[in-house]
N, C-alpha and C positions, 0 to 999 in steps of 0.2 A: 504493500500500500504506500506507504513511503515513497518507492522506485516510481508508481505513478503519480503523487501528488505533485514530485520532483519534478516528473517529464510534463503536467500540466505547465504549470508556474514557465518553465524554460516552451510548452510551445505557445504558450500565451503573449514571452517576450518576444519570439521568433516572430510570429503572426501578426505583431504589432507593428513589428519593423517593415514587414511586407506589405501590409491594411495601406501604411502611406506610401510605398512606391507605387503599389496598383490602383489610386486615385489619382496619382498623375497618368497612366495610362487610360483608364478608363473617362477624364474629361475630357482630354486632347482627342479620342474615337468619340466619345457624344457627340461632340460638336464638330469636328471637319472627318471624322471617319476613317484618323490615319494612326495607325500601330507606331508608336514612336521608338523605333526599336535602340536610341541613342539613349533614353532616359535611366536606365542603367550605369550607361556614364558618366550620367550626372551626380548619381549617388556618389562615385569613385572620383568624383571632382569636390564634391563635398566634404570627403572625409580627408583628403589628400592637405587641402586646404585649411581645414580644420588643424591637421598634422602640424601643417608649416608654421602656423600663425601659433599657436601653443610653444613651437619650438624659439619660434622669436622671441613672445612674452616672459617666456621661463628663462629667459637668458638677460632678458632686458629690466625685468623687475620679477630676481626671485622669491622674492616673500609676498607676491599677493595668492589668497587662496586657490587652492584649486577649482572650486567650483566658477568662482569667478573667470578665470581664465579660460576654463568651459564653454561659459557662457557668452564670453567675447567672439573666441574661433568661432563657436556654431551660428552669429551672428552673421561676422563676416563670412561664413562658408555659404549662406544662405543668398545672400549679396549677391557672393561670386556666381552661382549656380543661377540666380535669378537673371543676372544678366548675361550670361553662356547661352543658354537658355532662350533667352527673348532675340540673341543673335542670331542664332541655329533659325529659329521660326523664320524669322524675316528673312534670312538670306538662304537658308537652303529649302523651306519648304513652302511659304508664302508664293513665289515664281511659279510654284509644282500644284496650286491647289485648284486648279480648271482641268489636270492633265491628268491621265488614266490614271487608275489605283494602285497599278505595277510602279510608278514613277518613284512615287513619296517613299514605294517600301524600301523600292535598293536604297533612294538619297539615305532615308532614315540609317538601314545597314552602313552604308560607306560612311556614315557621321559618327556609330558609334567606335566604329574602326580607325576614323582619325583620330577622335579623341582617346584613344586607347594609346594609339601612337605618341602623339602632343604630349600623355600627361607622361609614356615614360622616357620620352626626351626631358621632357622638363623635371622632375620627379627620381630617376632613373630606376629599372625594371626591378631592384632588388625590393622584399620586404622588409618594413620601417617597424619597429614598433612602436604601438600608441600607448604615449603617456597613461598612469593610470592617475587622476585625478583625482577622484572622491574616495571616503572610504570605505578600505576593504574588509571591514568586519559585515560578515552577513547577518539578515537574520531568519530567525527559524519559526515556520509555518505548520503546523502537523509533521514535523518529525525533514520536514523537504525543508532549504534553505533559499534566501532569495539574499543577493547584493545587492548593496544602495544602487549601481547603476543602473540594474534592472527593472528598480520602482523606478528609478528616473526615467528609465524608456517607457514603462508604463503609461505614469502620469502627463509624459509628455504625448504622449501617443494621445490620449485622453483628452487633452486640452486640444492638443492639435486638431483631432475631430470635429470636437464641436466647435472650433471656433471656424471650421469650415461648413458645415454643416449649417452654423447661423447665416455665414455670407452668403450660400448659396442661396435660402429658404429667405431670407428676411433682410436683404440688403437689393439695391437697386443694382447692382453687377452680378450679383445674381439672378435677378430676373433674366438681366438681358442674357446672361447664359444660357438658360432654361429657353428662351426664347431663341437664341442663336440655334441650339441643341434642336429644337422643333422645326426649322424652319429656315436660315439663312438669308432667303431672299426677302419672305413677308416680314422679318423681324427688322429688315434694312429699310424697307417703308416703313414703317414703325419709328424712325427715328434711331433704334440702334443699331451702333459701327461695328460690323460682326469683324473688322480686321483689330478692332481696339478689345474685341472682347474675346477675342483668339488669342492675343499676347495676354491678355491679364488669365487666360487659360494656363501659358505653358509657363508663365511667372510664378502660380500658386502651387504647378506643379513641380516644378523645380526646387523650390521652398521645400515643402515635404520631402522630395528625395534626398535633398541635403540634410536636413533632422534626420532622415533614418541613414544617410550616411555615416554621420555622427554618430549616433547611435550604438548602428554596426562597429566602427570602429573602436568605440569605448568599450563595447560588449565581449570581443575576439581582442580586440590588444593589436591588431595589426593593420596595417594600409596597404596596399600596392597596384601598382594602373590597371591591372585586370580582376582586379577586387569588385568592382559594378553589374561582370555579366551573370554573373550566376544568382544571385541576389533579382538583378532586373529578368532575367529570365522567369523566376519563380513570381515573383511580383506579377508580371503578364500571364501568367497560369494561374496565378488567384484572380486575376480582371474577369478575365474568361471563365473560371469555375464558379464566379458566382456570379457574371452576368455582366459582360463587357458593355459597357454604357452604362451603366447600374453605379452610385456611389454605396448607397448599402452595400452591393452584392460585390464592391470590390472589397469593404471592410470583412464582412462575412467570410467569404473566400482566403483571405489573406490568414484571418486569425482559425479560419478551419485547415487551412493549407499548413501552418505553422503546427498546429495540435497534433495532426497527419505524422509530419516530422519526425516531430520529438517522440510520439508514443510510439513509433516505428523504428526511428533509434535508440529508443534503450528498455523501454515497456516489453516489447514486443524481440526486441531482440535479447532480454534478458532470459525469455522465456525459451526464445530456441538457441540458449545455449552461448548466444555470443556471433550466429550462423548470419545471422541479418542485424547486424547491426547499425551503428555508424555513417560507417563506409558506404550504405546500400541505405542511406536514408532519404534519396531522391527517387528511388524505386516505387515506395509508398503512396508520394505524394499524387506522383504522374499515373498510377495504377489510378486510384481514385480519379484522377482528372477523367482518364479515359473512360471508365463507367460513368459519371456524371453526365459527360456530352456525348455517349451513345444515347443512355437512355432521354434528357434533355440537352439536347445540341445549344438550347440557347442562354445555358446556366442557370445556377439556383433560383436566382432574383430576374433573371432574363427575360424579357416580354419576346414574342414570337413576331415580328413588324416585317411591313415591307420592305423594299428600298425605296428610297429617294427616288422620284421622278426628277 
């Protein structure tokens, strides 16, 4: 019991970290319909960032606290990724969004592939490890323990939510999203600029991938340039397993995709032995993906629609 409250607690952190990459996938598809397969590296520009600017701080004034200095980087990693981010849009896919649907995918692919390159020119390919910041005394839950970081991923996951979830639902840029997401053209008679409400799209998402770049990094202890695909990989399989265009069904998705995980690497592999462990905890996850979209192809929370005339 223990082994399982443990493997909850860690895929509740995992699925948190996921819940906000896969909301930046899943606005950026509501609204213009394009898989951004670069946002991965946004994550991996986040944390990278994060790395560097903690490394400056700790060097430049060593006695201010750690959480403080935390909370600087993730600041400016946030910045950084925000405006990476709104660059990518405008210059590589803005040009692409009247042109077949083949177009956006490869740019998307060939952006995350530069940025992979970029960060380890700049960065270089070895791994860094990340500071450890807060403290490392855990505490203990039913017999399972949990580290201050990982309330901190929690809580921040938490906040970060709802404070999306209000702009969406009860702010006027959210409206015009909702209405951008319905419609493009009648929302542009309507008065709203769907190309202003397409960057403040990939600006909010970018913000979130940089928090759970953060995150990740505080959480594993490590950075490095190819740190983003497997994280953004898993993040766009929780879009899709609970319903690509759906924000619920990317939060749902990500923290059931996360649980998937963890009770698969070590619940499940404890019981056979050590046989499926770990190692084979991506096995799990994708297993499930694929019964999910046999039986509903259009995810958990997925509505069945047409296309776009």
């Amino acid at each position: 019991m223990d082994t399982f409250i443990q493997q909850i607690i860690n895929g509740l952190v995992l699925g948190s970290m996921y819940a906000l990459v896969a909301l930046g996938y899943t606005m950026v598809y509501g609204i213009i319909n394009l898989i951004n397969f670069a946002h991965g590296e946004i994550l991996m520009i986040g944390a990278l960032t994060s790395w560097s600017i903690i490394g400056l701080m700790q060097d430049a004034m060593p006695n201010t606290p750690g959480y403080v200095i935390l909370f600087i980087s993730l600041i400016i990693a946030c910045i950084v990724a925000a405006t990476l981010s709104y660059v990518i849009e405008k210059v590589a896919y803005r040009p692409l969004r009247n042109s077949p649907r083949l177009a956006p995918l490869i740019t998307a692919i060939g952006m995350s592939i530069l940025l992979q390159t970029l960060a380890m020119i700049i960065w270089k390919p070895n791994y860094k490890p990340y500071p450890t910041l807060l403290p490392r005394t855990p505490f203990e839950i039913g017999g399972a323990v949990i580290t201050p970081t990982q309330v901190l991923i929690l809580a921040t996951t938490v906040v970060s939510l709802a404070i999306l979830m209000w702009l969406v639902n009860y702010t006027k840029l959210g409206r015009a999203m909702r209405a951008t997401a319905e419609n493009p053209r009648v929302a542009a008679l309507m008065g709203v600029k769907p190309d202003v409400v397409i960057s403040a799209t990939f600006l909010i998402g970018a913000v979130l991938a940089a928090i759970a770049g953060v995150m990740w990094a505080a959480n594993y202890g490590t950075v490095q340039h190819t740190m983003g695909f497997l994280p953004g990989l898993k993040a766009f399989t929780a879009a899709v397993f609970g319903g690509i265009g759906n924000l619920g069904g990317a939060v749902l998705g990500g923290i059931l995709l996360g649980l998937i995980e963890s009770l698969g690497a070590g619940y499940i592999g404890q019981l056979t032995g050590g046989v499926l462990g770990s190692h084979y905890s991506d096995i799990f996850a994708f297993i499930v993906l694929i019964i999910v979209l046999t039986l509903r192809p259009s995810g958990l929370l997925g509505e069945r629609v047409a296309d776009r005339a």
